[in-house]
C-alpha positions in Angstrom: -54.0 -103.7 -8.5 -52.8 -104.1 -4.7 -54.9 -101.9 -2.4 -51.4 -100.3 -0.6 -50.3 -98.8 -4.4 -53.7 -97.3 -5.6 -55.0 -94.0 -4.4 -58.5 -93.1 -4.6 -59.2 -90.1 -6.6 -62.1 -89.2 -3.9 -63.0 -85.5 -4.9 -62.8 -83.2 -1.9 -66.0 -81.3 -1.6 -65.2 -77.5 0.2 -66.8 -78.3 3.4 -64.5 -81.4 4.1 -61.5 -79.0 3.1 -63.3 -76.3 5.3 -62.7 -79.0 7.6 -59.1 -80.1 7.1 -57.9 -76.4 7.0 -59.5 -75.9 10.4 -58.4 -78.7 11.9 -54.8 -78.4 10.7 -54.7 -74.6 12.0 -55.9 -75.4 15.2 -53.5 -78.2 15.7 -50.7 -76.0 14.6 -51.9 -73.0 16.3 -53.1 -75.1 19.6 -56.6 -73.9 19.8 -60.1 -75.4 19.5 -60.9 -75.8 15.5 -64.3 -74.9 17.0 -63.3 -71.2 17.4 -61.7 -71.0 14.3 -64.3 -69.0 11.4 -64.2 -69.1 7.7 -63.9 -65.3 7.5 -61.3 -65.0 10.1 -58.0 -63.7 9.4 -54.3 -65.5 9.8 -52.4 -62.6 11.0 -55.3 -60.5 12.5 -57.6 -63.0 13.8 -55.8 -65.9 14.7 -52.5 -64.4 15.3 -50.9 -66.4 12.7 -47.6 -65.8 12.1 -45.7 -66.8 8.4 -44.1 -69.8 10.0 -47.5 -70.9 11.2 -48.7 -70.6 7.5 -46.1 -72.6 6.4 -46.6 -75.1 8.8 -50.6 -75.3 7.3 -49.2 -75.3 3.7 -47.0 -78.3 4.4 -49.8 -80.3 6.7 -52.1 -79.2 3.6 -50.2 -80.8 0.8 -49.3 -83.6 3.3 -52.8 -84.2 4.3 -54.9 -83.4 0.6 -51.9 -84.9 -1.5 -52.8 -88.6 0.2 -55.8 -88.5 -1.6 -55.0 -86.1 -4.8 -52.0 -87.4 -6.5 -49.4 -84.5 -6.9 -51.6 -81.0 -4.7 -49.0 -78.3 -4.5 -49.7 -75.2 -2.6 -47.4 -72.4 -5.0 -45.0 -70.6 -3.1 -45.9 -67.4 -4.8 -49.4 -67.5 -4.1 -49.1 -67.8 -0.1 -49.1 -64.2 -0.2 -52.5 -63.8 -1.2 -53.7 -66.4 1.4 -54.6 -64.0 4.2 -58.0 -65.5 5.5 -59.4 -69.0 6.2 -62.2 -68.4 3.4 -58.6 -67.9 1.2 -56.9 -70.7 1.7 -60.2 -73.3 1.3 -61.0 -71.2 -2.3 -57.4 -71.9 -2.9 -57.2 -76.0 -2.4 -60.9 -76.2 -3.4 -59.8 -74.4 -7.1 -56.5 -76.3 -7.4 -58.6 -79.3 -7.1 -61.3 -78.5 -9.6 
């Protein structure tokens, strides 16, 4: 099978998507991933507004679905994503 058509099924472990969330937020939000904690929240702690959340949804499903064939993030459960520590349960369950 030609390298450029297979995808590894690597299984993310929840400190690389600890990683990948932070990373994402702070390029979206334009601050260090550094000073971005797992217990902080979007709205209240980072000043994370819905469009920013988007923005991480999309870069998310972008990022994760490279490597998992078909990762969705459900519309109707962004609601209930309010904290960092959220949204890596989230992807790290969906993955499971």
């Amino acid at each position: 099978m030609p390298a450029e058509t297979h995808v590894e099924h690597t299984p993310f472990g929840r400190d690389e998507v600890l990683a990948i969330v932070k990373d994402q937020l702070a390029d979206i939000l334009e601050i260090e991933p550094s000073s971005i904690n797992e217990g902080d929240a979007f709205a209240e702690d980072l000043d994370a507004d819905s469009l920013a959340l988007i923005e991480l949804v999309e870069a998310l499903e972008e990022e994760i679905g490279e490597r998992s064939t078909g990762f969705r993030i459900d519309d109707e459960d962004l609601e209930d994503l309010r904290t960092v520590r959220d949204a890596v349960d989230y992807v790290v369950a969906k993955l499971g």
